[in-house]
N, C-alpha and C positions, 0 to 999 in steps of 0.2 A: 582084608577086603574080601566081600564075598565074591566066588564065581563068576557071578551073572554081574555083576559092577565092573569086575574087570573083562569079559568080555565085551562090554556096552562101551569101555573107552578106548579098549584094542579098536572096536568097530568103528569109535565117530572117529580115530585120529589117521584110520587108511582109508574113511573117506574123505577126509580134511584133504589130507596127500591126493587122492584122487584126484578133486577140485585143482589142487593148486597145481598137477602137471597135467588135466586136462587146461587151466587158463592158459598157460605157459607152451602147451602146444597151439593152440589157437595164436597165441602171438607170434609164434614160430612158423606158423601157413602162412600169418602175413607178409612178413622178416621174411618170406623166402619169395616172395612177390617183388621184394625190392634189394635184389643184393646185387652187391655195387659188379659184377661181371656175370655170366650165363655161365653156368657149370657146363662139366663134359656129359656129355649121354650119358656115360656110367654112374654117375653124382646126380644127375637128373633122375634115371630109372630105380636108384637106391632111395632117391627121396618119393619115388611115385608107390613106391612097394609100401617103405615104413609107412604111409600117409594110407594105403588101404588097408592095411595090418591093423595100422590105429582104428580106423574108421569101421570098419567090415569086419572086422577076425578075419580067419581062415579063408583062403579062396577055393572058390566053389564053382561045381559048372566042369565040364570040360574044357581043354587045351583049343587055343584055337588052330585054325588051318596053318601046317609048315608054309605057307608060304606067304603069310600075313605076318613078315619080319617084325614089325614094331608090336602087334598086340600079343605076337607070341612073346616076346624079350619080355615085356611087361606081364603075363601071366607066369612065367618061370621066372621071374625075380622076386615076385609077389607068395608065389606057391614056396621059397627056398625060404619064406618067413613061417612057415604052416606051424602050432604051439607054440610060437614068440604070441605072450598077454598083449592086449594091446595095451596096455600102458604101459609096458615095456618096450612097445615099438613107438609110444608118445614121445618116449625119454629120448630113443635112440634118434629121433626125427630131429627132435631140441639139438641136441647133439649137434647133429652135423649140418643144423642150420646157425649158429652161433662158430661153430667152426667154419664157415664160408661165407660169414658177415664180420672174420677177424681177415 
């Protein structure tokens, strides 16, 4: 098989995969709207990080004020994902929202 044939079906089958765990994290934002109890802050702030990881890449901007408790927890949980792919943080999201809808 020539080169350029086999890179062209490497290319359509990781964007195939692409597709199928961005659908599957889409259904996993909703799944995470209706799970049968509220997680702990810490399983909340892991799912707010993976979900801008997914969404946004890298987080940007500087730190906010030490003394803005909640957005600061939220930008250093978000920043400790800094070169996680974001379909690697789609996966991890699926993850641990099917693990808290068991």
């Amino acid at each position: 098989m020539p080169v350029a044939e086999t890179k062209r079906k490497s290319y359509i089958r990781s964007k195939s995969l692409t597709m199928e765990v961005k659908a599957l994290f889409e259904k996993a934002i909703a799944d995470s709207k209706a799970l049968p109890e509220k997680p702990s802050n810490e399983t909340l702030l892991n799912l707010y990080s993976l979900y801008k990881q997914s969404t946004e890449g890298d987080v940007k901007g500087e730190a906010p004020a030490m003394f803005d408790f909640v957005a600061k927890a939220k930008y250093e949980s978000w920043s400790s994902l800094k070169g996680k792919t974001q379909e690697a943080a789609m996966q991890e999201y699926i993850n641990l929202v099917e693990k808290l809808k068991a």
